[in-house]
C-alpha positions in Angstrom: 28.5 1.3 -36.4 31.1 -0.5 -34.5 30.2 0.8 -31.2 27.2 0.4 -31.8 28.0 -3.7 -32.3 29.8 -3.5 -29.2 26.8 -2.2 -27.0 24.4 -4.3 -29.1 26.4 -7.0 -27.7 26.7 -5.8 -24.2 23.2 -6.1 -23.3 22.7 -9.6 -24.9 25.7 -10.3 -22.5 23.4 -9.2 -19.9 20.3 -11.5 -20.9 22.2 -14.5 -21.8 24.3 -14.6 -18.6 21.1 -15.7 -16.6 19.9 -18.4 -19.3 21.7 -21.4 -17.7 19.5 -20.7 -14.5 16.4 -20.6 -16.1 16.8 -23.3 -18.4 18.4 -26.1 -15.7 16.8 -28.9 -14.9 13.8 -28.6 -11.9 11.0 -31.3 -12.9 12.3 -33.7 -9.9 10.9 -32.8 -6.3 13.3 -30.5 -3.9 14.3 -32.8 -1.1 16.1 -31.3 2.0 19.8 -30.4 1.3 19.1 -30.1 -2.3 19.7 -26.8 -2.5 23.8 -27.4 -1.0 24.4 -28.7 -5.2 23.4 -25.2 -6.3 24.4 -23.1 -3.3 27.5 -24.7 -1.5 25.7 -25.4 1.6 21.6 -25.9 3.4 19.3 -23.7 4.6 20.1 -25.5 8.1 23.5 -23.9 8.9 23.0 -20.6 10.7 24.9 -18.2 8.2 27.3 -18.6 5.2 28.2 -16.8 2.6 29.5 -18.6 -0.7 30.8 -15.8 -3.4 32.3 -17.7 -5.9 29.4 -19.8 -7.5 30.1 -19.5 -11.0 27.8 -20.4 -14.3 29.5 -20.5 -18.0 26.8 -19.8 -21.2 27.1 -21.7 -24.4 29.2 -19.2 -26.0 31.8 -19.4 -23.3 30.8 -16.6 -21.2 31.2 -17.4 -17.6 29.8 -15.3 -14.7 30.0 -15.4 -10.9 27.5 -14.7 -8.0 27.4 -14.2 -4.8 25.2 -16.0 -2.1 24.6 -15.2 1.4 22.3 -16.2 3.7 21.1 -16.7 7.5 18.6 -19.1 9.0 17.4 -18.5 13.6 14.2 -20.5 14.1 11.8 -20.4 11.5 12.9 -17.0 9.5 15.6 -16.7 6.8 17.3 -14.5 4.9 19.1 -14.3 1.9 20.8 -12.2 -0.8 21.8 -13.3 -4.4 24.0 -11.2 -6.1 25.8 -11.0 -9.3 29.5 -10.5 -9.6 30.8 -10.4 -13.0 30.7 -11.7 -16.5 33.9 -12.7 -18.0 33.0 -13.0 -21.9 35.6 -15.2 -24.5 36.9 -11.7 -26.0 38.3 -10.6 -22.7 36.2 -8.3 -21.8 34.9 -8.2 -18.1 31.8 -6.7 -17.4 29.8 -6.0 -13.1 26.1 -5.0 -12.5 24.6 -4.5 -9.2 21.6 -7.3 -9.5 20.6 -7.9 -5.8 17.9 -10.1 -4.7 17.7 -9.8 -1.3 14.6 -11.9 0.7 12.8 -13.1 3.9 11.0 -16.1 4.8 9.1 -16.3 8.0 5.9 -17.4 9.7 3.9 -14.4 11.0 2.4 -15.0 15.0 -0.5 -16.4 13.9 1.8 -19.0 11.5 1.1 -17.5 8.1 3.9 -17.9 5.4 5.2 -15.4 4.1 8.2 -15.0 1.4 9.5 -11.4 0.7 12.3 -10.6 -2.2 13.2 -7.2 -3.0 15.5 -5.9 -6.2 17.1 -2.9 -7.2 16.5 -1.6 -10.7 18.1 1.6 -11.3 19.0 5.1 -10.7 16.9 7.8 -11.8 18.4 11.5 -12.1 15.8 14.2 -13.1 15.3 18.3 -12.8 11.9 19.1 -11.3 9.9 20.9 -13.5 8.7 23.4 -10.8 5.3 24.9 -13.3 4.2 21.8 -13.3 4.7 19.9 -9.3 6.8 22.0 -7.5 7.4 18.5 -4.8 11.3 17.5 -5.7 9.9 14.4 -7.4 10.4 12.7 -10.9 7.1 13.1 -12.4 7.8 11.1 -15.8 6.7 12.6 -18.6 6.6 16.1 -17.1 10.0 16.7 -15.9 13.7 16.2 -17.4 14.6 13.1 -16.0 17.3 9.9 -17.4 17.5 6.5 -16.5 21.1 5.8 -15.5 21.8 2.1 -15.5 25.0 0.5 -14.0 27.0 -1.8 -16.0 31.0 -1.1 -15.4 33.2 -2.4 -17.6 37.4 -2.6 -17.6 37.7 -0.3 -20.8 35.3 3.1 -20.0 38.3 4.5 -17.9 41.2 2.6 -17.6 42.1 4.6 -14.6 39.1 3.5 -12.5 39.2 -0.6 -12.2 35.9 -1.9 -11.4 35.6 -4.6 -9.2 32.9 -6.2 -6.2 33.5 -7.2 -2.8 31.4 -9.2 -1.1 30.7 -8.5 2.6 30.2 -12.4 4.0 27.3 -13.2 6.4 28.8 -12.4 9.9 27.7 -13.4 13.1 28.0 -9.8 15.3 26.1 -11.1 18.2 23.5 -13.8 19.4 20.6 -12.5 16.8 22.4 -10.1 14.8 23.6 -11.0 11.6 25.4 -8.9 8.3 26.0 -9.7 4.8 26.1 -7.0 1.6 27.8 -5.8 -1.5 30.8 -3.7 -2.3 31.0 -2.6 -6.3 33.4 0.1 -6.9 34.0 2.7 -10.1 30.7 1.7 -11.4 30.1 3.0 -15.2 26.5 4.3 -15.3 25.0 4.7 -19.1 22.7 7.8 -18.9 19.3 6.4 -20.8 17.2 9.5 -21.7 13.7 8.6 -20.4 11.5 10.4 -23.1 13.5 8.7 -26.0 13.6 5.1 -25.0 15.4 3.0 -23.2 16.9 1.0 -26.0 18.0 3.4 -28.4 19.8 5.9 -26.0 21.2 3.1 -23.9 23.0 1.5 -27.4 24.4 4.8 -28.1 24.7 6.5 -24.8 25.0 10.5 -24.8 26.0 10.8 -21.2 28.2 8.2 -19.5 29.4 8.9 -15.7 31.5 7.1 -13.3 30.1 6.7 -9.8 32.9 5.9 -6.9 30.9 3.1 -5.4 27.6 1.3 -4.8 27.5 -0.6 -1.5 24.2 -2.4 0.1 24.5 -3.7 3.5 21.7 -6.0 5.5 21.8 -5.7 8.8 19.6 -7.9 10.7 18.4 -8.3 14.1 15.7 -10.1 15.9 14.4 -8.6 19.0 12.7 -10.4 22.3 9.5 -10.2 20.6 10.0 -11.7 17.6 10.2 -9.0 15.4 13.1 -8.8 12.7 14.8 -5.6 11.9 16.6 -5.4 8.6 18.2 -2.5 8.1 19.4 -1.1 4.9 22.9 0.5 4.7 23.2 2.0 1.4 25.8 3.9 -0.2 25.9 5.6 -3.5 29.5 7.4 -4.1 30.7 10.7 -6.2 29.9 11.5 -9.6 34.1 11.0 -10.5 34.1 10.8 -14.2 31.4 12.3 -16.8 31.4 11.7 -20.6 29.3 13.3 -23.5 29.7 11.0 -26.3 33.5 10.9 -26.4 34.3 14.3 -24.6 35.2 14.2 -20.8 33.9 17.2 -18.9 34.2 17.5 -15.2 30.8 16.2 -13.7 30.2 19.9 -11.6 29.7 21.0 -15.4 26.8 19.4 -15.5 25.3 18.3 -12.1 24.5 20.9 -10.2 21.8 22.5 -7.6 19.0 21.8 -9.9 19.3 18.1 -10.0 18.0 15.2 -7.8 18.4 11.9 -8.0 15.8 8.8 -6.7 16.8 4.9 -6.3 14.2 3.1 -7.9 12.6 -0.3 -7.3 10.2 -2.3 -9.3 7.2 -3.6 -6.9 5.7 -6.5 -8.5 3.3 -8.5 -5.6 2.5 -12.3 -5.9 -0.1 -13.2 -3.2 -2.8 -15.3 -2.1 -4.2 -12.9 0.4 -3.1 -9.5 1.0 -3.8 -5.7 1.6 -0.9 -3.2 1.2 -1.5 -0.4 3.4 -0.1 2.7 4.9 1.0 2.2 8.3 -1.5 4.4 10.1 -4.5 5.1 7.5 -4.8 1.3 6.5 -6.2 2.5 3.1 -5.3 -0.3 0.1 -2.5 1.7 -1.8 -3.3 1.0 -5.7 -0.4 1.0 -8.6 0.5 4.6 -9.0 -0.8 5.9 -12.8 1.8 9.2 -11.6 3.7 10.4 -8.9 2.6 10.4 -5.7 4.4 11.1 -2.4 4.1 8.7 0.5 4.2 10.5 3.7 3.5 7.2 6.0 5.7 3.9 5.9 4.2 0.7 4.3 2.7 -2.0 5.6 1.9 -5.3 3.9 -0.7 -7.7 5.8 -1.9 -11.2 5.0 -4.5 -13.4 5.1 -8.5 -13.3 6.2 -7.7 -11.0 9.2 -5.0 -8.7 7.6 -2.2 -9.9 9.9 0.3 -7.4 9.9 3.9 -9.0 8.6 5.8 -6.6 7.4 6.6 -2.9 7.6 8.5 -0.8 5.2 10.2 2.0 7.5 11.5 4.2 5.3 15.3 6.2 6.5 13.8 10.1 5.8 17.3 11.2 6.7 20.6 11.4 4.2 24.7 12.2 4.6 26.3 14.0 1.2 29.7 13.6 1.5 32.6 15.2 -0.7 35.1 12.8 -1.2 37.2 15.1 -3.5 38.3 16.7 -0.2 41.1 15.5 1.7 40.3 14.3 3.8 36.4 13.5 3.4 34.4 16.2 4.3 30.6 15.6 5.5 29.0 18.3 3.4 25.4 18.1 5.4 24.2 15.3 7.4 20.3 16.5 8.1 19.1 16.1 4.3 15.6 15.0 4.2 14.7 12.3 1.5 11.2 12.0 0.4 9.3 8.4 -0.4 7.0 8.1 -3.5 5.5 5.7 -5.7 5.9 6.0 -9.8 3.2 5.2 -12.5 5.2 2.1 -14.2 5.2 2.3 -18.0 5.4 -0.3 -20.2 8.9 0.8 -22.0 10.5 1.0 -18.4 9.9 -2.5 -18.4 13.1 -3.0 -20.8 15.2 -1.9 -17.7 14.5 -4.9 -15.8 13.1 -7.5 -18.3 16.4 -8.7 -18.5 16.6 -10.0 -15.0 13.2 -12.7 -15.9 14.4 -15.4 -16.1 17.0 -15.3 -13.4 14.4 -14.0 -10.8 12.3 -17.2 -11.8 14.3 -20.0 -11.0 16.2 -18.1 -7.8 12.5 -17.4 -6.6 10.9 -20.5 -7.3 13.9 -22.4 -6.0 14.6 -20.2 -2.5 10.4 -20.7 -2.6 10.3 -24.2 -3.4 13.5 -25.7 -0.9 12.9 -22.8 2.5 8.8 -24.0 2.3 7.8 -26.8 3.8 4.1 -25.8 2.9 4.7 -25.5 -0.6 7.1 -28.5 -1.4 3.2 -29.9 0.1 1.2 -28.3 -2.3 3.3 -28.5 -5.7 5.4 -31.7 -6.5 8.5 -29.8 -7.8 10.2 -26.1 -8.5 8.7 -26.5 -12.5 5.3 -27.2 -10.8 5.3 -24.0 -8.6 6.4 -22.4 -11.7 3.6 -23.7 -14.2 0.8 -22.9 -11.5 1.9 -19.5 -10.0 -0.2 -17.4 -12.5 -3.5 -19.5 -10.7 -2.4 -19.6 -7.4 -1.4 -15.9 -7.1 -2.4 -12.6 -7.5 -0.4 -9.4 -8.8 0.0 -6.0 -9.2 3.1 -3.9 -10.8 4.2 -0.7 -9.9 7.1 1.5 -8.9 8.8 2.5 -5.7 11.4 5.0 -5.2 13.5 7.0 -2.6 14.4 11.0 -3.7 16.9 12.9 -2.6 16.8 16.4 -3.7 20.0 17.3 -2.5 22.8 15.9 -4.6 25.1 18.0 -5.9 27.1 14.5 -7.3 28.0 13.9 -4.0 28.2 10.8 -1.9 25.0 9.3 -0.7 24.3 7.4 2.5 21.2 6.6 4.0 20.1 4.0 6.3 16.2 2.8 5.6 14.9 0.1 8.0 12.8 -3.4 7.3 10.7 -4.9 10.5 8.8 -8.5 9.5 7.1 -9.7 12.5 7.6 -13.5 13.1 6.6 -16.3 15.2 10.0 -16.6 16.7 9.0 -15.5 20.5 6.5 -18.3 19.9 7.7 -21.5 21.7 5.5 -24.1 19.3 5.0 -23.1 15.8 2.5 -25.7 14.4 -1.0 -24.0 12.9 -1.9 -23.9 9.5 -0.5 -21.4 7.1 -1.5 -19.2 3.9 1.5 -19.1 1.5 2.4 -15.3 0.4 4.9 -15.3 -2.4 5.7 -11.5 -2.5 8.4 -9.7 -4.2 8.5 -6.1 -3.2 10.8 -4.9 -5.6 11.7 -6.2 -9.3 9.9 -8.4 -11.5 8.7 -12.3 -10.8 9.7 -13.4 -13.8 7.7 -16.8 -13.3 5.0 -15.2 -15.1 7.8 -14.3 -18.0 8.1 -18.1 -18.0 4.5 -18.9 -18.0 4.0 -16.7 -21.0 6.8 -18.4 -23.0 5.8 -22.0 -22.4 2.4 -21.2 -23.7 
């Protein structure tokens, strides 16, 4: 019962920690160099990084976050991510929450606004008499949820901790900022028996080396903006069932595969989601199905392309219990697919509402000149985003079917095409607010007020 307690009150830590941003003040109008209050500095410097920007709850919990972000022209980029939460009982605890995002004007000067989060890991057997295809087809094959959240007291051995990687100028147009979190306590949430009941009481608990997410962004002659994804997912070090330690090889071996999983909820005015060379609309997934083709979003009347998805096939697995490191393989092929989104997987993310709202509606709000135009304050966007927007929800994920427990790395690539190789950049604009991965939570908002 007393663990139980404990756990109870670990993911309350989770969805409190995020209260203070939802509930601050945003009626007045966003004026330029607002944002410097909240965020240390404007969106006029060229890059800055501020990782100590810290927010204490009623209760006495105080928790830290990480800003970075980089402005050339008329695109910018950004990445808010949580640190820690520090509660009154001394207990520390880390989660990878990144909100990474883009604003630009395409060529033909439409706005466009991109975020993108990470949900979750999603380990799984395939279940080869029903889809032989490597894939977690939910509901048909074996397959658990395992949610980060480290804290100080899983393994005393292993000290969890985050490094930020600071926005850094590498040359004229190429810019790098990211995330270090190390020794990473994973709860392993069965996925057929609820997310709330086996994430309280937890059968499977593992210890992953390190999570690190890197953005590295150039911007070409043309005008098109390359952000490329460096991301790391360590060794399985440490595996628990209930209290028993049992060395991970035990129980991971050739038949599992594991996926990084997004949710894809899409807030737009005008917009077509298509496969790169086919151009068909791609509809929210009701199952599995395997994309074969990168993704491109387009906007407005004339389906302007913006943005490409280019998906890194290619993974390293690395054994780091050698010494020194040994590269296992270095040609693994990782597959692409879109997930049917269920309404009980919405518990892994619903957490991260109201925290999404006001850093979207904020970055939206004070980077937009066009919508400061159209809504007279943050709270205004908010109110009228269910009218001015449409949506769709479904789920995104990378497989790789070689795993072994190993360490991960694998390098996918984002291209937005801008209007920075244009010398004059007046024109009117449609407004796309689009998250590509986790939930806009202005709509959790919305539905609250009402």
């Amino acid at each position: 019962m007393r663990a139980t307690k404990c756990n109870l009150v670990t993911l309350w830590v989770l969805m409190l920690l995020v209260l203070p941003f939802a509930v601050m003040p945003v009626s007045n109008a966003w004026t330029a160099g607002d944002e410097a209050a909240i965020l240390g500095h404007t969106f006029t410097e060229e890059y800055w990084t501020n990782s100590s920007i810290r927010v204490q709850t009623g209760d006495g919990t105080v928790s830290s976050f990480t800003a970075s972000y980089v402005h050339v022209g008329e695109f910018s980029t950004f990445l808010i991510a949580f640190n820690s939460a520090n509660t009154t009982d001394g207990k520390k605890y880390i989660l990878p929450y990144q909100l990474f995002g883009m604003y630009f004007k395409t060529p033909e000067n439409k706005e466009v606004f991109i975020g993108a989060i990470f949900a979750f890991l999603l380990a799984h057997i395939d279940n080869t008499t029903f889809a032989d295809n490597d894939l977690p087809d939910i509901g048909h094959d074996n397959a658990s949820y395992v949610v980060p959240l480290a804290s100080d007291n899983t393994w005393p051995e292993y000290t969890p901790s985050v490094v930020p990687i600071p926005a850094t100028k590498i040359s004229d147009n190429h810019y790098r900022f990211g995330m270090h979190y190390y020794n990473l306590t994973c709860r392993v949430v069965d996925s057929a028996k609820g997310f709330v009941g086996t994430y309280l009481l937890p059968l499977v608990t593992v210890l992953v080396s390190e999570l690190t997410i890197q953005y590295d962004i150039t911007i070409d002659e043309s005008g098109e903006v390359h952000a490329e994804t460096l991301y790391t997912l360590g060794q399985v070090k440490k595996l628990r069932i209930l209290i028993f330690d049992v060395p991970p090889t035990d129980i991971i071996d050739e038949t599992f595969r594991i996926s990084a999983v997004h949710y894809l909820s899409i807030f737009t005015s005008k917009y077509n989601v298509t496969k790169m060379t086919s151009g068909n609309t791609i509809d929210p997934p009701t199952s599995t199905a395997l994309l074969d083709d990168d993704i491109s979003i387009k906007v407005g009347d004339d389906n302007e392309r913006a943005f490409d998805i280019g998906l890194g096939r290619q993974y390293s697995l690395i054994n780091e219990s050698a010494s020194p490191w040994t590269t296992v393989s270095d040609d693994e092929t990782a597959l692409n697919c879109l997930l049917g989104a269920r309404f009980t997987d919405m518990l892994l993310v619903a957490w991260q509402a109201p925290f999404s709202a006001f850093l979207l509606a904020n970055m939206a709000y004070g980077l937009s000149a066009q919508i400061r135009s159209m809504y007279t304050s943050v709270a205004d966007l908010a109110v009228h985003a269910n009218t001015a927007f449409h949506h769709s929800n479904w789920w995104y994920g990378v497989t790789f079917p070689t795993w072994n427990g190993l360490r991960i790395q694998q390098d996918p690539v984002y291209t937005a095409y801008t209007n920075l190789a244009n010398e004059d950049s007046g024109g009117g604009v449609v407004v796309l607010l689009l998250i590509v991965v986790g939930v806009l939570a202005v709509v959790y908002i919305i539905r609250r007020r009402r």
